[in-house]
C-alpha positions in Angstrom: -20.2 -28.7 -1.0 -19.0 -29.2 2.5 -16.9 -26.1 4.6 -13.9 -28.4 4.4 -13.9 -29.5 0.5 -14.4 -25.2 -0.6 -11.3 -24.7 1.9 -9.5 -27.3 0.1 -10.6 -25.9 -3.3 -9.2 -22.4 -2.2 -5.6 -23.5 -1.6 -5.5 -25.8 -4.0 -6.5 -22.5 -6.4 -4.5 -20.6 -4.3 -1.5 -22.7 -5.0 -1.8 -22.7 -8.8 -2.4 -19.4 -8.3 0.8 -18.7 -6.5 2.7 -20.8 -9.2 1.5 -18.6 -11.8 2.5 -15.4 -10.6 5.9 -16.9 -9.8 6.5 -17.8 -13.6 5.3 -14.8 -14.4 8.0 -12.8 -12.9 10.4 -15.6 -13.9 9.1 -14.8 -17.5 8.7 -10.8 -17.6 10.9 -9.8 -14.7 15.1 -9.5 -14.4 17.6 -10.6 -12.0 19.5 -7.2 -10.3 21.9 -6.9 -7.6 20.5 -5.7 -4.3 23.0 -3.4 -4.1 21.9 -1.8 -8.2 18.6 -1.2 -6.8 18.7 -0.3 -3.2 16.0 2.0 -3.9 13.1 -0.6 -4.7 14.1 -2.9 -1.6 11.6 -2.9 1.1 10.1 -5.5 3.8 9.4 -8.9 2.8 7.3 -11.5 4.3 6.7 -15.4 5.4 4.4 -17.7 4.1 1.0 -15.4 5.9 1.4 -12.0 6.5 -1.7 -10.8 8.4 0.1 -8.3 11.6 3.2 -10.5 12.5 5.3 -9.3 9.3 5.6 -5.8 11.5 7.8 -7.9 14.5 8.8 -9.9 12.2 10.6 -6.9 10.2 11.8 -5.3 13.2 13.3 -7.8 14.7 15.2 -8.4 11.7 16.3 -5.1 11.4 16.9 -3.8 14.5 13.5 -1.6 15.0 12.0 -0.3 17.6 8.0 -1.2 17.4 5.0 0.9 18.6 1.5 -0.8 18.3 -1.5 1.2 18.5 0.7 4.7 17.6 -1.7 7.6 18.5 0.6 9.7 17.0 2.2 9.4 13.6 1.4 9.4 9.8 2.1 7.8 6.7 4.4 10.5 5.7 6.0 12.1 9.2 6.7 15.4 7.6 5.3 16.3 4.1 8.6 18.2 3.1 10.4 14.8 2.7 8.4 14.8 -0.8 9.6 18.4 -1.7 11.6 18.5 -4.9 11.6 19.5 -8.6 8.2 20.5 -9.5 6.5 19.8 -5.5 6.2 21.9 -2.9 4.7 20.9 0.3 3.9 24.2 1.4 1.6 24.7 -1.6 -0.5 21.8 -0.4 -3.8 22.4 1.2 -3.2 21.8 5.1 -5.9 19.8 6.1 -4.2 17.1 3.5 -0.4 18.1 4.7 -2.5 17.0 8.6 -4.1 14.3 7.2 -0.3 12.5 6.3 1.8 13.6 9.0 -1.0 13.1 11.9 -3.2 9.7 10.1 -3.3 7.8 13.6 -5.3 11.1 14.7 -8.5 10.2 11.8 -10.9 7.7 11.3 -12.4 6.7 8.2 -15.7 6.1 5.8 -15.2 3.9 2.9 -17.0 2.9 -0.2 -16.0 0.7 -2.3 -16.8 -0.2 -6.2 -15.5 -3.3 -8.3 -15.7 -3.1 -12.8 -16.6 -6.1 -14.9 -15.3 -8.0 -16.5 -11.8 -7.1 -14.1 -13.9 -7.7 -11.1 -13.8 -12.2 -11.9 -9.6 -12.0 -11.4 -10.3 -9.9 -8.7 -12.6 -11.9 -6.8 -10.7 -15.1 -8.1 -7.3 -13.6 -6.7 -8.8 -11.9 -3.1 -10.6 -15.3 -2.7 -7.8 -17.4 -2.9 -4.2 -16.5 -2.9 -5.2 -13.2 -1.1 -7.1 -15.4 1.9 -3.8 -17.4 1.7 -1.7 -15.4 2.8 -3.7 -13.2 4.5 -2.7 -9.8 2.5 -4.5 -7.7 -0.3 -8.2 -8.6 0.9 -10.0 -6.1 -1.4 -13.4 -5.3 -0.3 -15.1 -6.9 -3.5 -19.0 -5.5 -2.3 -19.9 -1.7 -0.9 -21.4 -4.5 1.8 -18.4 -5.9 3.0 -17.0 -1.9 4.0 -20.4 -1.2 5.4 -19.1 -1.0 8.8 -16.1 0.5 8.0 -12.2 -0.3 7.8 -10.7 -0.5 11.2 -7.3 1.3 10.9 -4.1 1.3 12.7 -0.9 2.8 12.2 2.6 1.1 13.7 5.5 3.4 14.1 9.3 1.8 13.2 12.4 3.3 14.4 15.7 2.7 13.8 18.1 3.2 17.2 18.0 6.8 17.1 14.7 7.6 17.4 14.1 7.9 13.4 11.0 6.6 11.9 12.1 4.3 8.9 8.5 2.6 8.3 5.4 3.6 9.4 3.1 0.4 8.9 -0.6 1.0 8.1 -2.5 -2.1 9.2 -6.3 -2.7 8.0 -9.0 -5.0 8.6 -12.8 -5.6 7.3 -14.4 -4.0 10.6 -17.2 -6.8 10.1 -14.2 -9.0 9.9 -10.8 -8.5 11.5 -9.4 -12.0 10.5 -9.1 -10.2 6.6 -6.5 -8.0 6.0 -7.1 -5.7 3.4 -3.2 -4.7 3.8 -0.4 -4.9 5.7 1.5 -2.1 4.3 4.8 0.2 5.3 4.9 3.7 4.0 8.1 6.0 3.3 9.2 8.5 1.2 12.2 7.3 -1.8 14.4 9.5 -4.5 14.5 7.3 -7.5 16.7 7.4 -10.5 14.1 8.7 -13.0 12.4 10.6 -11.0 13.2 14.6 -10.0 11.7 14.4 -6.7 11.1 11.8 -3.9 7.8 10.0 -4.1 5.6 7.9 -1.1 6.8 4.2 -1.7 4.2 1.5 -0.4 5.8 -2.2 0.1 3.2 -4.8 0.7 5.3 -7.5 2.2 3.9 -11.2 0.1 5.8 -14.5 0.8 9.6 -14.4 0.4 9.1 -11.1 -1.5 6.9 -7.8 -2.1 4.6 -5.7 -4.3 5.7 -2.1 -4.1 4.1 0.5 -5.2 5.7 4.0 -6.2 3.7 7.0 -6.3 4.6 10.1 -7.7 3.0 13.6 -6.2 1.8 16.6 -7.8 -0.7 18.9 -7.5 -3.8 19.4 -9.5 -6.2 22.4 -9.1 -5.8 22.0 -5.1 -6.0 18.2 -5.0 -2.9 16.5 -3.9 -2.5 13.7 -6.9 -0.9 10.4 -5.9 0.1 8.0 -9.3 2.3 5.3 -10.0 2.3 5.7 -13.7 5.8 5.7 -15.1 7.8 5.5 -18.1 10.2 3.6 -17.4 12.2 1.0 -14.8 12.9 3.5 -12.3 10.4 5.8 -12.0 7.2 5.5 -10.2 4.9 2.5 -10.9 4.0 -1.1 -9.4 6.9 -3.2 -9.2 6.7 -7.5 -8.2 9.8 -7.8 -6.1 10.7 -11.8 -5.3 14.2 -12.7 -3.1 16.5 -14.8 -5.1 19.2 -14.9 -2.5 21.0 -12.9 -0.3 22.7 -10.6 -2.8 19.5 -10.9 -5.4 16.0 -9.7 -6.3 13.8 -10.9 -9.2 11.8 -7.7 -10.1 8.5 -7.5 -12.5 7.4 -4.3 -13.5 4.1 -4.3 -14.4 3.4 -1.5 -16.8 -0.3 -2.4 -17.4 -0.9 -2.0 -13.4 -1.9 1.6 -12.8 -2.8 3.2 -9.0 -4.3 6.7 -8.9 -5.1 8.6 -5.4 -6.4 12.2 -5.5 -7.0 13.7 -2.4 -9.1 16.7 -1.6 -11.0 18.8 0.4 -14.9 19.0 -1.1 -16.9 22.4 -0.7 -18.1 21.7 2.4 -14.2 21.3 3.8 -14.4 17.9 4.1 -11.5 15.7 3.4 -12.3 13.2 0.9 -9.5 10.8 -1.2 -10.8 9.0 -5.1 -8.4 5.8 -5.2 -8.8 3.7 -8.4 -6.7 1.1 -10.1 -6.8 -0.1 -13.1 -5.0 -3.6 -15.2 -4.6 -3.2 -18.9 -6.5 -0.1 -19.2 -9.5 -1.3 -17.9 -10.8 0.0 -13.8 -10.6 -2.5 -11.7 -11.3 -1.2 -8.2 -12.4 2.6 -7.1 -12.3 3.3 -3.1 -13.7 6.4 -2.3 -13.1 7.9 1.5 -14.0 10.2 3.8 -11.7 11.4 6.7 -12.5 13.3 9.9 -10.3 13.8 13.0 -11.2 12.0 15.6 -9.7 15.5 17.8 -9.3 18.7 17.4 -5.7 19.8 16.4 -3.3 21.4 18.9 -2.0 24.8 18.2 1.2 23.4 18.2 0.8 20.4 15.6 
């Protein structure tokens, strides 16, 4: 089959694809105000994502944009997550460094798909995923042999505030795949005693948010989006319906998992696993170093 006939396969998949998912959260999801759950809305996207969604979004709202941040981290101080039952000061410091300083590490990553979860995997990374240019899961230990390449975007409102911090990653063999556009902040929800990290994944004219709740567990900070109920933490399929409405899909059987540690030998290390209908789907495991030596003063 010739280059141009798999390409038209793809989107034609891809399209069916799309169609699906959209009747899905037509079929499982509910209509709510934007103004009933302000604390689920987040950065949607066009019809590709790839790097553009970050001008794109601060343009819209009124953000300033810094490419290539060599400072920054996905959560800009840790102590935004204290609440009921998490303190930040209990958590071990090279993981509080790790969050507050990310643009300061680089990354090793291994990868590991599950059958029979791995064939919608593939199906949905091949298709809608190349698509739209989002969610590229490595599906092969090969494909992150030469690492991730990582960037981190700072976005700040007019006062100097960091509302987003966008986490941009690419194949390193392959920089045209995105494995994720994503933006990063910290969110109180109504179920839940403390603030968690909130991930939005901008996908066309909508978004798949994940919620993660923190807690630590002998040492090992504990990132999970298992929740019990439509407001806690947990994976949520967010689709515009208009300019005073979302759509919104939780999906229950969707499960994220990040532990993050420091191994015997004081290396930084972080297990991330998901799992659909109780089955794994996808483990990541990574290594992180600093790339320099941290200032007295950081």
């Amino acid at each position: 089959m010739q280059a141009s006939q798999i390409g038209w396969l793809r989107r034609v998949i891809a399209a069916i694809g799309a169609w699906i998912i959209y009747r899905l959260i037509w079929i499982f999801g509910r209509t709510y105000r934007r103004t009933d759950v302000q604390w689920l809305l987040g950065p949607v996207g066009g019809s590709v994502i790839g790097d553009a969604t970050y001008g794109q979004v601060a343009e819209r709202e009124g953000l300033s944009i810094e490419r290539h941040a060599r400072t920054g981290g996905l959560v800009p101080d840790f102590h935004q997550l204290d609440g009921a039952g998490f303190d930040a000061s209990d958590v071990h410091a090279s993981i509080r460094d790790f969050y507050e300083h990310t643009a300061e590490f680089a990354m090793d990553v291994w990868s590991r798909t599950y059958f029979p979860a791995s064939i919608a995997l593939a199906l949905l990374v091949t298709t809608i995923s190349r698509q739209v240019n989002q969610l590229n899961f490595p599906l092969s230990p090969l494909e992150t042999a030469l690492g991730i390449t990582s960037e981190i975007i700072s976005m700040r409102t007019a006062d100097g505030v960091v509302k987003y911090t966008g986490w941009f990653r690419t194949l390193a063999s392959d920089e045209n795949r995105v494995i994720y556009t994503g933006f990063y902040m910290t969110e109180r929800l109504p179920e839940e005693a403390a603030p968690c990290v909130k991930v939005v994944f901008p996908m066309p004219n909508g978004n798949a948010t994940v919620v993660l709740r923190p807690k630590l567990v002998d040492g090992a900070l504990e990132l999970d989006s298992r929740g019990k109920r439509f407001g806690s933490a947990g994976f949520y399929r967010v689709q515009a319906r208009d300019a005073t409405r979302v759509r919104v899909w939780r999906i229950r059987s969707l499960k994220e998992h990040f532990r993050v540690f420091v191994d015997a030998d004081g290396t930084l290390r972080c297990d991330h696993s998901v799992r659909f209908l109780g089955l794994p789907v996808l483990h990541l495991h990574y290594k992180m170093r600093r790339l320099t030596a941290k200032s007295p003063a950081s």
